[in-house]
VEXVO-965815 format. One record per residue (C-alpha): residue number from 1; residue in one letter; x, y, z. Coordinates in steps of 0.05 Angstrom, whole numbers, plus 5000, padded with zeros to 4 digits. Example, Ala and Ser with C-alpha at 12.3 -4.5 7.8 and 13.67 -1.06 7.14 Angstrom:
ATOM  resi  resn     X     Y     Z
ATOM     1     A  5246  4910  5156
ATOM     2     S  5273  4979  5143
This chain:
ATOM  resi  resn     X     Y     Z
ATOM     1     X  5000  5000  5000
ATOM     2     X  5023  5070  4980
ATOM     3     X  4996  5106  5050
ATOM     4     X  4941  5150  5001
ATOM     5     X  4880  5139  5024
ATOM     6     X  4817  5131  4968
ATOM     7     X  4751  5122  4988
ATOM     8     X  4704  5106  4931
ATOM     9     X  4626  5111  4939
ATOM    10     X  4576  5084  4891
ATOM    11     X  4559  5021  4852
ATOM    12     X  4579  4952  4871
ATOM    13     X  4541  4903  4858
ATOM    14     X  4528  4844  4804
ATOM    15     X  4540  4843  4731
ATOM    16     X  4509  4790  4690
ATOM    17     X  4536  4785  4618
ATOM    18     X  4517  4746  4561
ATOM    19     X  4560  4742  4500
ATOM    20     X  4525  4719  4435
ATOM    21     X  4562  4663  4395
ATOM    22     X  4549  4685  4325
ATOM    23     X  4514  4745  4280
ATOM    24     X  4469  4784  4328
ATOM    25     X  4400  4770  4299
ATOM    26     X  4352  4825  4335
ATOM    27     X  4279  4800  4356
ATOM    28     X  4300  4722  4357
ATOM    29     X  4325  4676  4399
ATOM    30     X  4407  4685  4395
ATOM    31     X  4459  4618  4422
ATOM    32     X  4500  4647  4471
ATOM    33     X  4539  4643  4540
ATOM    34     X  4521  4671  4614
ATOM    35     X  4568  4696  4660
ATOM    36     X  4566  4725  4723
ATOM    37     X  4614  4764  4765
ATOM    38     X  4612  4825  4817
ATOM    39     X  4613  4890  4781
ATOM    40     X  4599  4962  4780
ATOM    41     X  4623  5028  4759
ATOM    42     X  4652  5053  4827
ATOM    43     X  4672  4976  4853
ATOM    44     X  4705  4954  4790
ATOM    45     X  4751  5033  4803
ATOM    46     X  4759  5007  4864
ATOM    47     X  4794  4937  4850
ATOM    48     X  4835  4960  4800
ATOM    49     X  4855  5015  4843
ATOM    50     X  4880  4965  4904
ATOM    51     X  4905  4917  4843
ATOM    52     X  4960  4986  4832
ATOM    53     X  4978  4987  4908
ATOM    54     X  4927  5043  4934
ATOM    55     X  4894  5037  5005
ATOM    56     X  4822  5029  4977
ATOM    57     X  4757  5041  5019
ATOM    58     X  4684  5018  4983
ATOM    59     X  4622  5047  5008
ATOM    60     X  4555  5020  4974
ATOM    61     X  4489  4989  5001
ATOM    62     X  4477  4919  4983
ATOM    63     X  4423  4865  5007
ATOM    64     X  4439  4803  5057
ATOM    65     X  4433  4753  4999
ATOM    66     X  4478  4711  4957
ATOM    67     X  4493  4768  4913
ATOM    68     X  4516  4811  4963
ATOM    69     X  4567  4748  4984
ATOM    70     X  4593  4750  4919
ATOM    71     X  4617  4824  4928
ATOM    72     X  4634  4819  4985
ATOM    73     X  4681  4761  4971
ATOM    74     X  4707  4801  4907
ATOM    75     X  4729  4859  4954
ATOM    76     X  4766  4812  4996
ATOM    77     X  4800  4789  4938
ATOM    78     X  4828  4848  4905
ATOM    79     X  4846  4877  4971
ATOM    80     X  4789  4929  4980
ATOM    81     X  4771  4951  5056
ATOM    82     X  4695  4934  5042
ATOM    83     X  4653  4995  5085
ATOM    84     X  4587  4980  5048
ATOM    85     X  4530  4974  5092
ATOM    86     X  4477  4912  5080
ATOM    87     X  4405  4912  5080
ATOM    88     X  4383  4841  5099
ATOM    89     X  4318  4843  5071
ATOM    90     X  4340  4868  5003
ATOM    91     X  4368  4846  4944
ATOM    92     X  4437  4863  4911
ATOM    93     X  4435  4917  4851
ATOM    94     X  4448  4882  4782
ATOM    95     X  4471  4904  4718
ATOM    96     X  4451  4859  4661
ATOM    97     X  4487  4860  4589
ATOM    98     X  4479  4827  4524
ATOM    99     X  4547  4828  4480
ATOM   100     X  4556  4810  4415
ATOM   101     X  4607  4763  4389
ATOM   102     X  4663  4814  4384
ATOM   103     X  4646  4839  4458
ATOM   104     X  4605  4904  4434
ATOM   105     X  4543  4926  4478
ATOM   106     X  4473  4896  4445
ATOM   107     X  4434  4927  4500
ATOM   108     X  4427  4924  4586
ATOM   109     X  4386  4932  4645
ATOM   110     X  4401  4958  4710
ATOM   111     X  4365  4946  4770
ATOM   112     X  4394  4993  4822
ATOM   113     X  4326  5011  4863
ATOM   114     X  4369  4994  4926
ATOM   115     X  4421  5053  4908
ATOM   116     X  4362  5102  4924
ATOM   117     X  4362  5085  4997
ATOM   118     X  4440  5127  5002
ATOM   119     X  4414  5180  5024
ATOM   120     X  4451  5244  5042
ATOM   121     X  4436  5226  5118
ATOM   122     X  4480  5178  5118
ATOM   123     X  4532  5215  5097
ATOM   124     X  4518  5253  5162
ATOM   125     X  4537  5189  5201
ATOM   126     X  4610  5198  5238
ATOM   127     X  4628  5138  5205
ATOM   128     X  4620  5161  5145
ATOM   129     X  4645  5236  5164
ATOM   130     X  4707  5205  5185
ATOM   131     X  4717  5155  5113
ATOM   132     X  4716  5232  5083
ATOM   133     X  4766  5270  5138
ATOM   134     X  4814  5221  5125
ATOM   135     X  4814  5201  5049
ATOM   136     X  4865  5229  5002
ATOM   137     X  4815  5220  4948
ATOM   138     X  4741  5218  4944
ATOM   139     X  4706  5187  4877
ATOM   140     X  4636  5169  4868
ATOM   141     X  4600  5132  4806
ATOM   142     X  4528  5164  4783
ATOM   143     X  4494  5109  4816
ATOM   144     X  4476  5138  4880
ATOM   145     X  4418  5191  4881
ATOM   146     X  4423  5261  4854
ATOM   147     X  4419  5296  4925
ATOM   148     X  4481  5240  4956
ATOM   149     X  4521  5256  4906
ATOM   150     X  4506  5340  4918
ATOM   151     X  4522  5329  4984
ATOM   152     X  4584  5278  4977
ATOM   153     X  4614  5331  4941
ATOM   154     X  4603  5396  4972
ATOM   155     X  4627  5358  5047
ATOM   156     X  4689  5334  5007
ATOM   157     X  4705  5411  4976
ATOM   158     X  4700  5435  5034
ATOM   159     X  4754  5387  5066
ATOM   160     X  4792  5407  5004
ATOM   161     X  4794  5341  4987
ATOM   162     X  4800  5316  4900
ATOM   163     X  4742  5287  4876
ATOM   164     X  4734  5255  4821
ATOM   165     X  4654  5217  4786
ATOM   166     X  4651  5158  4735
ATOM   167     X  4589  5186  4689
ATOM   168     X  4560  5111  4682
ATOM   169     X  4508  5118  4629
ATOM   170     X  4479  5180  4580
ATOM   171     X  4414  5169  4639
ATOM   172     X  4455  5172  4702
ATOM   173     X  4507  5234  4684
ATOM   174     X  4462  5278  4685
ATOM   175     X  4455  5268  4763
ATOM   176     X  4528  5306  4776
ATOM   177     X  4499  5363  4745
ATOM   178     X  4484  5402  4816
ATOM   179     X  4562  5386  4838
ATOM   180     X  4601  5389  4763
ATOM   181     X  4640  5451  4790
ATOM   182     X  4664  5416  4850
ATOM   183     X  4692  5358  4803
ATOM   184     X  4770  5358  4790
ATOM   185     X  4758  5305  4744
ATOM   186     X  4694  5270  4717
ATOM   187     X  4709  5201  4670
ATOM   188     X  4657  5196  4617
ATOM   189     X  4647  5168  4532
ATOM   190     X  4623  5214  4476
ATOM   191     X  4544  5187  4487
ATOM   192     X  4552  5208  4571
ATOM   193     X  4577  5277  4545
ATOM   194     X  4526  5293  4486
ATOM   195     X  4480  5277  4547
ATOM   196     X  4498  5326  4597
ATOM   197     X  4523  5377  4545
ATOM   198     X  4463  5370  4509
ATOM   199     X  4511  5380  4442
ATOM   200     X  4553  5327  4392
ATOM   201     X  4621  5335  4370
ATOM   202     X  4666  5292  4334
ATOM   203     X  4732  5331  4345
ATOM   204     X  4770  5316  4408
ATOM   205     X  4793  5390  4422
ATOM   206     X  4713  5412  4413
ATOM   207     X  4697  5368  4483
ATOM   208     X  4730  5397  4537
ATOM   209     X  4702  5474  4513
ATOM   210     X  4635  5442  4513
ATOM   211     X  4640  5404  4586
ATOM   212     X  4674  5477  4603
ATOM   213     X  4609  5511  4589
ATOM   214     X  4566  5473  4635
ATOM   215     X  4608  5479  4693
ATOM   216     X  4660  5423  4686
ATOM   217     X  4730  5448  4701
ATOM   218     X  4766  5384  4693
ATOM   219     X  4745  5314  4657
ATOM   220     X  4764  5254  4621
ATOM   221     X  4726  5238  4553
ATOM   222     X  4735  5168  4520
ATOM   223     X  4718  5157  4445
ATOM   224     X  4721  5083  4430
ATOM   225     X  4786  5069  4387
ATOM   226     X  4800  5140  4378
ATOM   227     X  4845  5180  4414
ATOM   228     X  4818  5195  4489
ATOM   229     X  4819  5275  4520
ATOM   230     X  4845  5303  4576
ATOM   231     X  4831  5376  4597
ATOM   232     X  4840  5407  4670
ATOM   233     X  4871  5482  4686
ATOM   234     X  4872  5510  4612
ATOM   235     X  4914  5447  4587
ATOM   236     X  4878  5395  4540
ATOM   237     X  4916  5331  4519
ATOM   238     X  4902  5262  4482
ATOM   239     X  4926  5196  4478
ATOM   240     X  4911  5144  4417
ATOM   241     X  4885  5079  4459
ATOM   242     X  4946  5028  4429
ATOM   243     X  4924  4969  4369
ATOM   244     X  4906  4913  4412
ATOM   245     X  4910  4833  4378
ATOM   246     X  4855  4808  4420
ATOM   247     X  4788  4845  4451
ATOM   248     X  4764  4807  4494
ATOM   249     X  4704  4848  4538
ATOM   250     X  4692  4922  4535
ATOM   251     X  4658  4916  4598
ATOM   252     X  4688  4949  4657
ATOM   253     X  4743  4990  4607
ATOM   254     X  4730  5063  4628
ATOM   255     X  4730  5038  4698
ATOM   256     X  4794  5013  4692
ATOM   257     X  4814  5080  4660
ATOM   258     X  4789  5123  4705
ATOM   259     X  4836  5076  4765
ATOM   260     X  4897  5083  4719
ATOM   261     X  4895  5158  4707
ATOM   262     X  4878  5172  4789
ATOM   263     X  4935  5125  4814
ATOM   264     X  4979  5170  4772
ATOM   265     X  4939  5228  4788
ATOM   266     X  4939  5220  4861
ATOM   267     X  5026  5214  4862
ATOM   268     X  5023  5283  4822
ATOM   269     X  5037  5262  4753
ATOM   270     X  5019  5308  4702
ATOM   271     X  4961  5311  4661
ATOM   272     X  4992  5271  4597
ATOM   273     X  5016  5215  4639
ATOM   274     X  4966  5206  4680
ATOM   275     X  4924  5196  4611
ATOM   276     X  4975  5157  4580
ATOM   277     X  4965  5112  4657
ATOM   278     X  4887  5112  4639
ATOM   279     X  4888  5086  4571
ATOM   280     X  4937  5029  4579
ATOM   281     X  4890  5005  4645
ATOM   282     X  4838  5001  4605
ATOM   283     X  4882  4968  4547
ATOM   284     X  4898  4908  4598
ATOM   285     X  4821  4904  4613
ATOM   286     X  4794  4898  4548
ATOM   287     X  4845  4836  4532
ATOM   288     X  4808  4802  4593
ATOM   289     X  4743  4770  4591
ATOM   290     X  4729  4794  4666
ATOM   291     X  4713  4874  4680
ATOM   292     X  4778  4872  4729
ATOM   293     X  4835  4833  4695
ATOM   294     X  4858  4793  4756
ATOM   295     X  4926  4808  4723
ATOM   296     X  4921  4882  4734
ATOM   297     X  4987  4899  4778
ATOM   298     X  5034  4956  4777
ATOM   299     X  5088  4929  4744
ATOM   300     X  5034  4900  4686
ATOM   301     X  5007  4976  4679
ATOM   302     X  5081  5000  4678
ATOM   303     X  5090  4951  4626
ATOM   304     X  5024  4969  4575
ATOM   305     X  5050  5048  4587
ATOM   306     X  5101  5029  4548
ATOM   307     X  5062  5013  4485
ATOM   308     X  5013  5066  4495
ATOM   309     X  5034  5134  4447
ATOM   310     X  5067  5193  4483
ATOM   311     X  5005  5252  4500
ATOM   312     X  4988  5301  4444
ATOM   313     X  4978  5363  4485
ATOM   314     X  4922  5411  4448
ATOM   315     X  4932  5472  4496
């Protein structure tokens, strides 16, 4: 463990993924696989995150059933200090997907009704005051309820404390709206930012003046195979994800990219490399059928920097 603290608030729960064997054939019965392993946006953050070395804290509801075992068990695992509190009578959150062949998203359900009982009181807890005093770093996924995540912020800012959001989905962004200008960084793709920008753009340099204008002051935009941008103080940068021989799953990819670029963000690398970090996490993900590669490590990512291009810096 490094000694920085990260405590990570959101989404941790179950992801169920089906992969289909041959051409997708919509409105039919497809053949196909089923696979099931603990997920979510802040959790998976979170393991890749203790994976690199950092002293990891996960706060999340989940129910007192099987489900909840499982993600509980995957913290232990990966080395995450698990702080989630458990509702016996519920059940765990889900996220269902449907891949095609070549490990694109078909389509996918999330049932997360349980995520609507974090409510901003419990941030008033002392426990939870205290997971907030002492962190390093606080990040939270969209998950959690509009008026949490208001609130998670504005006690965090006013510790001085970096924060950083995973967008999640084009639905869910648009609940850091309230609390963008107390983001350092938010991590989101081109369909999360035409959401909460209300505005399309096919130019990586257009994105961060865009984000700019509706409050953001720092963020991370990812664009599929095309280079990913940077922007936070006046300086934008990109990075060209590297040609990869093998894609495995694109699930769990800009969660691994958002833990690469904050371990190097949190030991004060600048703005390039901690990119350059973000991209090749994610490019050690997608080879992996799982959303955390059980073979992320820091001497792996040190490794996959290596092949990723040097930062283009815009401004």
């Amino acid at each position: 463990m490094t000694g920085r603290q990260i405590s990570i608030f959101g989404g941790a729960h179950i992801d169920r993924r089906a992969r289909i064997f041959g051409t997708t054939v919509p409105g039919s019965s497809n053949p196909g696989s089923w696979f099931e392993e603990a997920g979510g946006g802040g959790f998976n953050a979170a393991r890749n995150l203790a994976r690199l070395g950092l002293d990891v804290r996960m706060i999340s509801p989940r129910g007192g059933d099987a489900a909840g075992g499982m993600v509980a068990q995957a913290a232990n695992e990966a080395g995450v200090i698990d702080c989630s509190f458990i509702f016996l009578d519920r059940k765990t959150p889900s996220y269902t997907a449907i891949l095609e062949n070549d490990g694109n998203l078909v389509i996918a359900l999330a049932d997360m009704e349980l995520y609507k009982l974090f409510s901003p009181r419990r941030l008033q807890q002392k426990a939870m005051r205290e997971i907030v005093s002492s962190s390093d770093l606080i990040v939270t996924d969209a998950n959690l309820p509009e008026e949490t995540l208001t609130t998670l912020v504005a006690r965090a800012k006013a510790e001085s404390k970096a924060v950083a959001a995973i967008a999640i989905s084009p639905a869910k962004v648009t609940r850091l709206v309230k609390c963008l200008t107390g983001l350092d960084f938010l991590f989101l793709n081109e369909a999360e930012a035409r959401a909460l920008t209300g505005r399309d753009s096919a130019a990586a340099a257009e994105w961060p003046v865009l984000l700019q204008a509706v409050g953001l002051t720092g963020g991370v935009v990812t664009r599929g195979g095309r280079p990913a941008v940077a922007f936070q103080h006046g300086q934008t940068v990109t990075v060209a994800p590297p040609q990869l021989d093998v894609l495995a799953d694109v699930t769990g990819a800009g969660d691994s990219l958002a833990a690469g670029f904050l371990s190097a963000f949190i030991e004060g690398k600048p703005l390039g490399m901690c990119l350059r970090s973000g991209v090749a996490a994610a490019s050690i993900t997608v080879r992996s059928p799982l959303a955390v590669s059980e073979k992320m490590s820091r001497a792996m990512l040190d490794d996959a920097i290596r092949l990723v291009p040097p930062a283009e810096i815009l401004s």
